[in-house]
Wavefront OBJ file of the C-alpha trace (Angstrom):
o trace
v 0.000 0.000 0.000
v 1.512 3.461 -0.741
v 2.803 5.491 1.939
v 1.634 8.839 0.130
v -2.044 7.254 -0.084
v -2.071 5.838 3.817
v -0.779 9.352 5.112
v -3.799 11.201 2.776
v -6.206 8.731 4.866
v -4.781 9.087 7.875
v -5.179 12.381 7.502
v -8.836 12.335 6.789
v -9.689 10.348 9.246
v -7.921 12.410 12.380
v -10.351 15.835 10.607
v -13.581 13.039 10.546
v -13.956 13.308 7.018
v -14.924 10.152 6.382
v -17.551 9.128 9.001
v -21.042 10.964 7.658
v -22.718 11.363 10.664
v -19.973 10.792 13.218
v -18.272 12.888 15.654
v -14.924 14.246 15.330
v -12.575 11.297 16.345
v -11.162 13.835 18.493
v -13.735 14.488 20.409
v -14.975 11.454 20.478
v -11.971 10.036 21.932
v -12.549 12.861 24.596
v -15.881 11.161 25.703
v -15.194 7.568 25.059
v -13.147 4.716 26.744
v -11.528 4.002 23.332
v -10.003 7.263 23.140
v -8.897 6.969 26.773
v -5.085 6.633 28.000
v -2.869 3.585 26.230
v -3.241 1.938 29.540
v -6.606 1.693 30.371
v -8.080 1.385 26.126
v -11.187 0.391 25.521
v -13.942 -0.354 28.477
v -15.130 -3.878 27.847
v -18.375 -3.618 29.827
v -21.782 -3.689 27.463
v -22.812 -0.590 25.893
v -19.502 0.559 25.437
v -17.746 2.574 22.181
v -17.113 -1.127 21.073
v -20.151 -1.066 19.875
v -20.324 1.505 17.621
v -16.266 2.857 16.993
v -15.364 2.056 13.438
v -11.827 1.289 11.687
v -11.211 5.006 10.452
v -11.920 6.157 13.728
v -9.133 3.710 15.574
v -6.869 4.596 12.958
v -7.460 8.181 14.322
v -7.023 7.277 17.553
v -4.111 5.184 16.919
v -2.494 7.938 14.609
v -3.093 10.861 17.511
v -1.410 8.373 19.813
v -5.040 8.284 22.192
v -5.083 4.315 21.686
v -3.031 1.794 20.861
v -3.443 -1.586 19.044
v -2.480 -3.422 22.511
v -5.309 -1.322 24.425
v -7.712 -2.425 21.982
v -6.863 -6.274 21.696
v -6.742 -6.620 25.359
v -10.037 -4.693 25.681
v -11.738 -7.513 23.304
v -9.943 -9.800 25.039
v -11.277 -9.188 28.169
v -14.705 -8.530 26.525
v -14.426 -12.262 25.162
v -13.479 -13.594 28.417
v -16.967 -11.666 30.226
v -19.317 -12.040 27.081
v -18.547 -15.098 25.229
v -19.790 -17.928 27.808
v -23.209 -15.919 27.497
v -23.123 -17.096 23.846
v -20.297 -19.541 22.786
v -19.029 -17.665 19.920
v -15.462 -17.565 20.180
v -13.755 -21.191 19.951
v -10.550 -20.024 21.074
v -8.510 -16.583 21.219
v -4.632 -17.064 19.969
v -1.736 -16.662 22.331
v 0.095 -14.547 19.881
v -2.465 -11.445 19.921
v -0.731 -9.759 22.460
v 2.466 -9.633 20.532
v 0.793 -9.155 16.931
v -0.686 -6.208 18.556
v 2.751 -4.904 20.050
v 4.447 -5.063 16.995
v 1.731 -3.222 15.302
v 2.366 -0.116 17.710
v 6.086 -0.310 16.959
v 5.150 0.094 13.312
v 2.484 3.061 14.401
v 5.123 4.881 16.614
v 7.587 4.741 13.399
v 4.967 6.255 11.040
v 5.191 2.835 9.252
v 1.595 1.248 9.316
v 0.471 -0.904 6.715
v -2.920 0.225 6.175
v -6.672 0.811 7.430
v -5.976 -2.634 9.233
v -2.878 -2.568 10.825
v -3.736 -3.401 14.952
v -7.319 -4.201 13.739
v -8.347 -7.366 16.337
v -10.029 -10.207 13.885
v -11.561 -13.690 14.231
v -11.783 -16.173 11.748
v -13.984 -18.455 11.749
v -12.665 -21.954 12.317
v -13.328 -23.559 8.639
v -10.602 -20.890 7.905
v -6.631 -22.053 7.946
v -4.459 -20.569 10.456
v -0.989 -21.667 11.558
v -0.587 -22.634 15.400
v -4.164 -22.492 15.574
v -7.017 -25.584 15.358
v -8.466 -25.449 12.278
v -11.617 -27.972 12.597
v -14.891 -27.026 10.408
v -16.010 -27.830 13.789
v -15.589 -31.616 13.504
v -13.658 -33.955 15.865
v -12.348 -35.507 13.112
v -9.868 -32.235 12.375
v -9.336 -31.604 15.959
v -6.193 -33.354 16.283
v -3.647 -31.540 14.372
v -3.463 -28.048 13.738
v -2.781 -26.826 9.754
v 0.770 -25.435 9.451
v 0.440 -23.050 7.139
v -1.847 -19.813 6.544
v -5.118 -19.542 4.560
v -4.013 -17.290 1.759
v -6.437 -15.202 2.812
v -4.773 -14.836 6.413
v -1.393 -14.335 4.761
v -3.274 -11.018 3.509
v -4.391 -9.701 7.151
v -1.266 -10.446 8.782
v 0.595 -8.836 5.974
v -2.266 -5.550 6.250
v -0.793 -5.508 10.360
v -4.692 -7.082 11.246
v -4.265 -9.280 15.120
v -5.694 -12.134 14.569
v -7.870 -12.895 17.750
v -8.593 -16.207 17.430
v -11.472 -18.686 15.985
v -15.207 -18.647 15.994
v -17.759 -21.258 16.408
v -19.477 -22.248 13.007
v -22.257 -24.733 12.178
v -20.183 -28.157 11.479
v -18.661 -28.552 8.349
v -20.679 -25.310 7.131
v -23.862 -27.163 7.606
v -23.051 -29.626 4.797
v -23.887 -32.420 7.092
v -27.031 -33.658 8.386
v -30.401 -33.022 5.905
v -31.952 -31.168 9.349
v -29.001 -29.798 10.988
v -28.673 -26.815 13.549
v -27.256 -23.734 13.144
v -24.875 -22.758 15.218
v -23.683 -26.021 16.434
v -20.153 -28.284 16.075
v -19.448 -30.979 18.054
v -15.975 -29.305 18.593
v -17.544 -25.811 19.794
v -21.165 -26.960 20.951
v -24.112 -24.481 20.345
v -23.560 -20.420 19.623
v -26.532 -18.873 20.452
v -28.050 -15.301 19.071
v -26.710 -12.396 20.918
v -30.503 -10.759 20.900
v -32.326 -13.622 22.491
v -30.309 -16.453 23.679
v -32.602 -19.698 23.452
v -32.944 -17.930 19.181
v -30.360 -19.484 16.262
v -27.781 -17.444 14.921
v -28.488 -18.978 11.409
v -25.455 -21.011 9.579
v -22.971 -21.658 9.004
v -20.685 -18.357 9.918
v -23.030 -18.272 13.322
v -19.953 -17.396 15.521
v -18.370 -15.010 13.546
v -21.900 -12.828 12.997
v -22.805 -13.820 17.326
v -19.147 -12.376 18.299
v -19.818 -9.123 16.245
v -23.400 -8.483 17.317
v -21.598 -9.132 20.987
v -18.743 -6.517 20.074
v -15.863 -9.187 20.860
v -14.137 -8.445 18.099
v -13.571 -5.457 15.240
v -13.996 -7.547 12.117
v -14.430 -11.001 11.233
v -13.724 -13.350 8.606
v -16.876 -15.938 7.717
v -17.673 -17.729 4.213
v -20.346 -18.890 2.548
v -21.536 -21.163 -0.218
v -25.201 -20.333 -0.271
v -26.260 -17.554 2.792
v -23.927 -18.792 5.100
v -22.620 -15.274 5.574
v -25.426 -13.240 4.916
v -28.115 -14.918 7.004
v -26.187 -15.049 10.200
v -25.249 -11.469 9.400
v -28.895 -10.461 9.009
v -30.134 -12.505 11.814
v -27.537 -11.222 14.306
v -27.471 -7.339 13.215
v -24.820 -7.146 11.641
v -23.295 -6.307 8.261
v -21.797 -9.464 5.809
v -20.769 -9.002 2.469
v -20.633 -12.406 -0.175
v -18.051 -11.240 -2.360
v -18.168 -11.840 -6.240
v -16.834 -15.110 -7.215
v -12.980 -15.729 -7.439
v -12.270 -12.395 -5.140
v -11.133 -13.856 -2.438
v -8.744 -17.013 -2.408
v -10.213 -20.190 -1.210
v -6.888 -21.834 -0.727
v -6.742 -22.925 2.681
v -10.383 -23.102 3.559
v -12.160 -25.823 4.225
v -14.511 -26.322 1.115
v -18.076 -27.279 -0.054
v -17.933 -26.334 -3.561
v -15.715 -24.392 -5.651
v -18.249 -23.328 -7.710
v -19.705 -21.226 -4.943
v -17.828 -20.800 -2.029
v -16.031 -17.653 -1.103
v -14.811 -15.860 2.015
v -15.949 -12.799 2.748
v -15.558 -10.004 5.202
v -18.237 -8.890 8.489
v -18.219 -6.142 10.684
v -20.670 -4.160 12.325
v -21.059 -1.352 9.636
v -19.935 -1.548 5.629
v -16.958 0.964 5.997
v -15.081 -2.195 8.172
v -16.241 -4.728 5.580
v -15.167 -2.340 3.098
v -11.947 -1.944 4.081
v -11.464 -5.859 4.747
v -12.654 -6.555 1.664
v -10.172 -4.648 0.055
v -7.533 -6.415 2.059
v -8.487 -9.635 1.414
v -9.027 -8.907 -2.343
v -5.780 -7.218 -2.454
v -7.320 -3.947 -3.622
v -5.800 -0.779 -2.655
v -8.613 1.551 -2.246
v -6.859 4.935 -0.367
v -7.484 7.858 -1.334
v -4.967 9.171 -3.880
v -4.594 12.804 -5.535
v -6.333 12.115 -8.774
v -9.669 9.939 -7.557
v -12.412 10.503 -5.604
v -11.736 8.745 -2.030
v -13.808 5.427 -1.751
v -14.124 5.946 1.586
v -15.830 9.021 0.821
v -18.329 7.132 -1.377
v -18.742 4.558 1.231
v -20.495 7.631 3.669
v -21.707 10.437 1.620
v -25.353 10.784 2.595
v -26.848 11.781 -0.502
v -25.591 8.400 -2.666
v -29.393 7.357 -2.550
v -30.066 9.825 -5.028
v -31.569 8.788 -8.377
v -31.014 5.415 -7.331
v -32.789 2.558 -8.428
v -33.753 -0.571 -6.350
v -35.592 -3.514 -7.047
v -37.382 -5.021 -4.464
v -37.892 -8.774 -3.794
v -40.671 -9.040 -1.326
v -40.615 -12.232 -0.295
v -43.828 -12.598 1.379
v -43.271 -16.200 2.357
v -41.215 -15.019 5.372
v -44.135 -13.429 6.870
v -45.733 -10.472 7.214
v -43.667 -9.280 9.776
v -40.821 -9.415 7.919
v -43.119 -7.577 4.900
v -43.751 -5.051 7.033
v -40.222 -4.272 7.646
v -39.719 -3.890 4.052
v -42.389 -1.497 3.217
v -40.608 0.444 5.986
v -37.530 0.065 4.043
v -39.085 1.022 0.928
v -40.444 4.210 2.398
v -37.324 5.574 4.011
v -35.408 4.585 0.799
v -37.765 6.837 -1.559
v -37.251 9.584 1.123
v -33.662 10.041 0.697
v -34.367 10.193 -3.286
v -34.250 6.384 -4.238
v -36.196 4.908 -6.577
v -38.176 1.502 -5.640
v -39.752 -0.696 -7.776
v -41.597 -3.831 -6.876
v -39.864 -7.266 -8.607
v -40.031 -10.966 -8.711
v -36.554 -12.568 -9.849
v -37.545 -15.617 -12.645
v -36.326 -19.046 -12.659
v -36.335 -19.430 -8.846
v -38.197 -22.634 -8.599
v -35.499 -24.087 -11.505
v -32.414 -22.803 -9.001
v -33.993 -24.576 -5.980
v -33.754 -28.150 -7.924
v -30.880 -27.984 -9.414
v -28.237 -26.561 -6.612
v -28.428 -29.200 -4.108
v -27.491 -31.915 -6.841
v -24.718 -30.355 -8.216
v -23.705 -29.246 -4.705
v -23.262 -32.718 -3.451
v -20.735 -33.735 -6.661
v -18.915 -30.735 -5.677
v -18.844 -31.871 -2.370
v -17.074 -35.359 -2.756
v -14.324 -33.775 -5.161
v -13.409 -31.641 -3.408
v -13.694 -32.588 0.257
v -11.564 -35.311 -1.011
v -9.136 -33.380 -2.093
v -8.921 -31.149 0.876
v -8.596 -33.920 3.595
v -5.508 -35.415 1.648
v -3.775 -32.006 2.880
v -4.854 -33.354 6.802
v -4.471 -35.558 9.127
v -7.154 -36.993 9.776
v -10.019 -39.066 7.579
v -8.353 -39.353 4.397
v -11.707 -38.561 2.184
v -15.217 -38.635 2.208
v -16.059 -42.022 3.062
v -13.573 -42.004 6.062
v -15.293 -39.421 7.578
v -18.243 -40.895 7.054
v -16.642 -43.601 9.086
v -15.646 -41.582 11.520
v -18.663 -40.000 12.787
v -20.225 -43.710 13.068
v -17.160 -44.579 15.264
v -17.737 -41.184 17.371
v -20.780 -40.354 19.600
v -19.745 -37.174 20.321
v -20.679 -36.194 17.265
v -24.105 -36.880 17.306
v -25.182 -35.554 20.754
v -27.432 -32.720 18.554
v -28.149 -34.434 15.281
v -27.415 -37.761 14.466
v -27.415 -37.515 10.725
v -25.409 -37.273 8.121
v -27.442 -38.139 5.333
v -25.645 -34.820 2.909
v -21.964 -36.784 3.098
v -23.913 -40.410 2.288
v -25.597 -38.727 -0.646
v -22.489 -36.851 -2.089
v -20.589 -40.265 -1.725
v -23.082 -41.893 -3.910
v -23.555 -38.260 -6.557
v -22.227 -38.700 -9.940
v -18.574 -37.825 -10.486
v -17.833 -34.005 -11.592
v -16.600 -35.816 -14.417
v -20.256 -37.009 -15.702
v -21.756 -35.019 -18.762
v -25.168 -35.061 -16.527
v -23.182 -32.634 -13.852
v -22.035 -30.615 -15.983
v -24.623 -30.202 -17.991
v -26.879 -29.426 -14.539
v -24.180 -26.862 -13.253
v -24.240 -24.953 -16.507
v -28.018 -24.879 -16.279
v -27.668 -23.694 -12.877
v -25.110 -20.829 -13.178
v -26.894 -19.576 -16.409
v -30.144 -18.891 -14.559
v -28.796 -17.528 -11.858
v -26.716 -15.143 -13.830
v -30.114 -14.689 -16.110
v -32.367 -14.125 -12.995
v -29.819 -10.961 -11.742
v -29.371 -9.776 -14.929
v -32.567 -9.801 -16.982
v -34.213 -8.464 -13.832
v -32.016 -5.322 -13.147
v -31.725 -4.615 -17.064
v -35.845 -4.673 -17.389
v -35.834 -2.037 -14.644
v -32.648 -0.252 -14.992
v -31.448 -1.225 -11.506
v -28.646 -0.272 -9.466
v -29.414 -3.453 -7.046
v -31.727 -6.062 -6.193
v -32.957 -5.746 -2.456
v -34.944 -8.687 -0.393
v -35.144 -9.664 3.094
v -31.926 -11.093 4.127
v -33.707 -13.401 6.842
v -36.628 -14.311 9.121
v -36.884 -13.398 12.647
v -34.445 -16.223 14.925
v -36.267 -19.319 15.562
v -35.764 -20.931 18.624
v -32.502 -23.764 18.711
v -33.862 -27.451 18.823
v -31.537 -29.828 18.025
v -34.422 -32.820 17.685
v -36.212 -30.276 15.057
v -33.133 -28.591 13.389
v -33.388 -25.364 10.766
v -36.246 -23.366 9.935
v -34.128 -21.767 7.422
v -35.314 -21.949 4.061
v -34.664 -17.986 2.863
v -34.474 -18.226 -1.048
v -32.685 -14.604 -1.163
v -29.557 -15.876 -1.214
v -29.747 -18.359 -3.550
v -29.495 -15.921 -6.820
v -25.882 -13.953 -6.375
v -24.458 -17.347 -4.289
v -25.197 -19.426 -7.519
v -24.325 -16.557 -10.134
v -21.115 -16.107 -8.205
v -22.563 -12.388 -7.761
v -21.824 -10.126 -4.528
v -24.411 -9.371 -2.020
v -24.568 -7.290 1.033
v -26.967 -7.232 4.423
v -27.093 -4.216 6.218
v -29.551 -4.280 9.178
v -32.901 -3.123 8.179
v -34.989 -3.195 11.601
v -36.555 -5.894 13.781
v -39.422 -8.195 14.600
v -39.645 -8.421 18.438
v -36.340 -7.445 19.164
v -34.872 -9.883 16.666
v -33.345 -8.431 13.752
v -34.160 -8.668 10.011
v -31.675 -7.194 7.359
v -31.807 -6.054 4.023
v -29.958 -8.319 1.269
v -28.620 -6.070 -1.850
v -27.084 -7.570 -4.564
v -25.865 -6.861 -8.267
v -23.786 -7.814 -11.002
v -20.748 -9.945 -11.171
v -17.560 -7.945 -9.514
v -19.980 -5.312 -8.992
v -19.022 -5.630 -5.249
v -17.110 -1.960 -4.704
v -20.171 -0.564 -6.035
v -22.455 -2.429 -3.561
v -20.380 -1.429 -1.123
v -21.182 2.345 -1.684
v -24.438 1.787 -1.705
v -24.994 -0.174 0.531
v -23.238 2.072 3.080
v -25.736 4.752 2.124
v -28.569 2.392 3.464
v -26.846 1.738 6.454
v -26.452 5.490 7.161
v -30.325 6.214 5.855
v -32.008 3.044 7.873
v -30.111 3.513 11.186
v -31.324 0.308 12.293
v -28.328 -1.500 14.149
v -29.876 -2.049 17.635
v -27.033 -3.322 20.308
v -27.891 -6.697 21.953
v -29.913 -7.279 25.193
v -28.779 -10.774 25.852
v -32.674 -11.540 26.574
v -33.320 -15.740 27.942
v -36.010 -15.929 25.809
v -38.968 -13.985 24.427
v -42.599 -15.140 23.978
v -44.693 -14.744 20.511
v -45.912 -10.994 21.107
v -42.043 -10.406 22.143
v -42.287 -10.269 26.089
v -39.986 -11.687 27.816
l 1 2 3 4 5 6 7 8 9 10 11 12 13 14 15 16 17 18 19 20 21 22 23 24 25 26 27 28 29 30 31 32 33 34 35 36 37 38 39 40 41 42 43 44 45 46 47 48 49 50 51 52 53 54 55 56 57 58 59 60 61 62 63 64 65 66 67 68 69 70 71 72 73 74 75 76 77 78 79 80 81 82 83 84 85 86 87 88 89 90 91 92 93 94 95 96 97 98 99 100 101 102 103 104 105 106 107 108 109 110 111 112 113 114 115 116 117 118 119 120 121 122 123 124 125 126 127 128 129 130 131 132 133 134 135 136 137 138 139 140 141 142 143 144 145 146 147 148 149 150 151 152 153 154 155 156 157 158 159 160 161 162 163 164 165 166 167 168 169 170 171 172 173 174 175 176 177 178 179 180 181 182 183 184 185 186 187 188 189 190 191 192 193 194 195 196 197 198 199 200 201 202 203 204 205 206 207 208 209 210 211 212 213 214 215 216 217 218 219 220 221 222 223 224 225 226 227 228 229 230 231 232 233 234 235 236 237 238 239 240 241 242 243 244 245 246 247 248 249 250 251 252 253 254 255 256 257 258 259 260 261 262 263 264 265 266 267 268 269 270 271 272 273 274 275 276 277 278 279 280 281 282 283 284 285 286 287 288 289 290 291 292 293 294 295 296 297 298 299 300 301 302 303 304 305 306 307 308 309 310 311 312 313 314 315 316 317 318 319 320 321 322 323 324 325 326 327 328 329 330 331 332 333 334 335 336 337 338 339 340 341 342 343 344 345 346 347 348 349 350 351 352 353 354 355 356 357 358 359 360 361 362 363 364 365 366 367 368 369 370 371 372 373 374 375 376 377 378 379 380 381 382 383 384 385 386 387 388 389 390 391 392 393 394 395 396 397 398 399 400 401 402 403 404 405 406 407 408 409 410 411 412 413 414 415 416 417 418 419 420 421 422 423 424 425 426 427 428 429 430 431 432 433 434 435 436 437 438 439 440 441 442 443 444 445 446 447 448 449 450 451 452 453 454 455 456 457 458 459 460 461 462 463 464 465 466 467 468 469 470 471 472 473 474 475 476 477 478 479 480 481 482 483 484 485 486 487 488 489 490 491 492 493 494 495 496 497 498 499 500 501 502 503 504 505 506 507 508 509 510 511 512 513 514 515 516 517 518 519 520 521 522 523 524 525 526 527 528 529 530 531 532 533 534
């Protein structure tokens, strides 16, 4: 990253140029506990400026000398320690923090940083590679022996300066498992449970990652997703997730379904921290230079709405709860100058039968091919084996009925595949496509999720949210952004748009963000009845 960019942002963000809407970072670290003394950092008690202090305005902090990168990762530290057995998020934090975190000050006090990121705390979630740390896709059968080597995607953070915190709970094996399986749970991690409402799910599979945000134990973190596994835990824990466009992001070093679909993909708890991980692990460099306008500044100017068009995807199957949180949508959206128009993506019915199939041939390639890098099961049908050998695995869900029916799918090899993937990628590139040309869109918008439903292992999911499905099959990006709540349990707002159309999703999607206003922080509730008491 250029030094001459970096010191332009830096810059910016000390005069609070690039945070529409938010104080001075000076001032703010005045009144805050992040902006307190090096020594004392960031208050991890509930309600704190955790909650709501972005990137730009640590870098501030950071550059000003009002907070340093140690403060902060021992404040989420501690936070994790206090918050976490509340909700079972966080697998494990790594030893190393500490010291990533010093040597991130040493570069701060030289004028050296690396970038937006550089002292940033961030989890990964534990289907992600990370040397001297576990790396189990939740499953005993991984447990053993941690990966030596780096995600390629983590080689990007540590080389940004980011502090990796440690691992997040996920749903096992990104809920590629069992035909009813539940959210949230591994039989290496246990249950997560939703931030808002504990006995609620955090939807799958990137449940701990989207839980420890919506908990403010960490800045950013790193989930993935073949088909709404990053979205819907982001919508359904009030947070922000963003599905990049296919190929983006690396996948070496992940823990696969399909790499047809899957992709990593950045969460935080507001798009200008997605943003700027996005661009880190895409390896964009999107400072601000001297001849183009800032991103950042795109990412919070207030009157982006403007002229906009948006097509929205009701969804009324979800309920009219959720319906009514869209029309709200739609209403503030037309009042900062957007346009809205009413549509119905085609060929949904078509994507529903023909993902899972091709899905599960995915699945045995290249699961196979992964597990020959591990020790461990050796391939599909030895972990098959395993599971039957181990009851620990089945104290939520006994079945695996996904792995027996990928071991039996046709080869990726077989002209009936590959005919059905082509099929499938065509209409889901047709159904984005032919639906934002006919009405001139800038996005598609839809409900990202329902409202949590309450964890039961013996009845599993209630997840069947068809927004996803388009951009995750198209290889398209999409974005959820918190759009409001149904009795205290939050709904977002899933945009998406054309293929690598993600920086521009971004932009906008950070101008709903700032126009909604919805992010609500967690009240840890037991439970809550039907008509939302408690």
């Amino acid at each position: 990253m250029r030094k001459r960019s970096l010191a332009t942002l830096i810059g910016a963000l000390v005069a609070g140029s690039l945070c529409a809407g938010a104080p001075n970072p000076r001032a703010a670290a005045a009144e805050s506990g992040v902006g307190g003394s090096p020594q004392t950092g960031v208050q991890p008690g509930p309600g704190s400026d955790l909650d709501t202090v972005t990137i730009p305005e640590l870098q501030a902090r950071m550059a000003n000398g009002s907070l340093t990168s140690t403060a902060l990762t021992a404040a989420y530290l501690r936070r994790i320690k206090a918050i976490n057995p509340k909700i079972n998020a966080v697998l494990h934090t790594d030893p190393t923090a500490l010291d990533q975190a010093s040597s991130s000050d040493a570069r701060h006090r030289r004028g050296d940083i690396r970038g937006p990121l550089d002292g940033i705390p961030v989890l990964l979630k534990d289907n992600v590679e990370a040397r001297g740390l576990p790396t189990t896709a939740g499953s005993l059968a991984l447990a053993g022996s941690p990966p030596e080597r780096d995600a390629a995607l983590v080689t990007r953070l540590r080389e940004a300066g980011a502090v990796i915190l440690g691992k997040t709970n996920l749903s096992e094996w990104a809920n590629f498992r069992a035909a009813k399986p539940t959210s949230g749970w591994s039989a290496v991690g246990g249950q997560t449970h939703n931030p808002y409402v504990l006995d609620r799910n955090p939807c799958g599979s990137s449940a701990g990652s989207a839980a420890a945000l919506a908990a403010s134990l960490t800045q950013v973190a790193i989930g993935t997703e073949t088909d709404g596994s990053i979205v819907c835990p982001a919508g359904m824990n009030g947070v922000v997730g963003h599905k990049p466009s296919l190929g983006l992001v690396s996948r070496a070093g992940v823990v696969p379904i399909s790499a047809e679909q899957d992709t990593a993909g950045a969460m935080a708890r507001n798009v200008v921290d997605t943003a700027l991980t996005r661009a880190v692990l895409s390896g964009d460099d999107t400072t601000p230079s001297d001849q183009h306008p800032s991103f950042l500044d795109q990412l919070t100017n207030p009157r982006s709405l403007h002229g906009k068009r948006i097509g929205l995807w009701r969804l009324p199957s979800l309920g009219p709860e959720v319906d009514a949180v869209m029309t709200r949508t739609a209403q503030q959206l037309r009042r900062a100058g957007a346009e809205v128009v009413e549509v119905t993506p085609p060929y949904q019915k078509r994507l529903a039968e023909l993902e899972f199939p091709a899905l599960l041939s995915e699945f045995h390639r290249d699961i196979d091919a992964y597990l020959a890098t591990r020790h461990g099961p050796r391939n599909l049908a030895g972990l098959i084996a395993f599971n039957r050998s181990h009851p620990a695995e089945r104290t939520c869900f006994a079945g695996q009925e996904l792995f027996e029916k990928a071991l039996a799918a046709p080869p990726t090899t077989d002209p009936e595949y590959r005919a059905v993937r082509a099929q499938l990628k065509d209409l889901a590139r047709r159904s984005i496509d032919e639906t934002m040309a006919a009405h001139r869109l800038d996005a598609i918008a839809a409900p990202t999720n329902p409202p949590a439903w309450t964890t039961d292992c013996a009845r599993g999911d209630d997840d069947i949210v068809p927004s996803s499905t388009p951009a995750a099959v198209a290889g398209y990006p999409s974005l959820s952004v918190p759009a409001g709540s149904v009795k205290g349990l939050p709904v977002g707002l899933l945009l998406m748009a054309g293929d690598h159309q993600d920086g521009e999703l971004l932009s906008l999607g950070a101008a709903v963000e700032h126009r909604l206003h919805a992010w609500r922080a967690p009240r840890y509730l037991p439970s809550v009845g039907r008509d939302g008491t408690r």
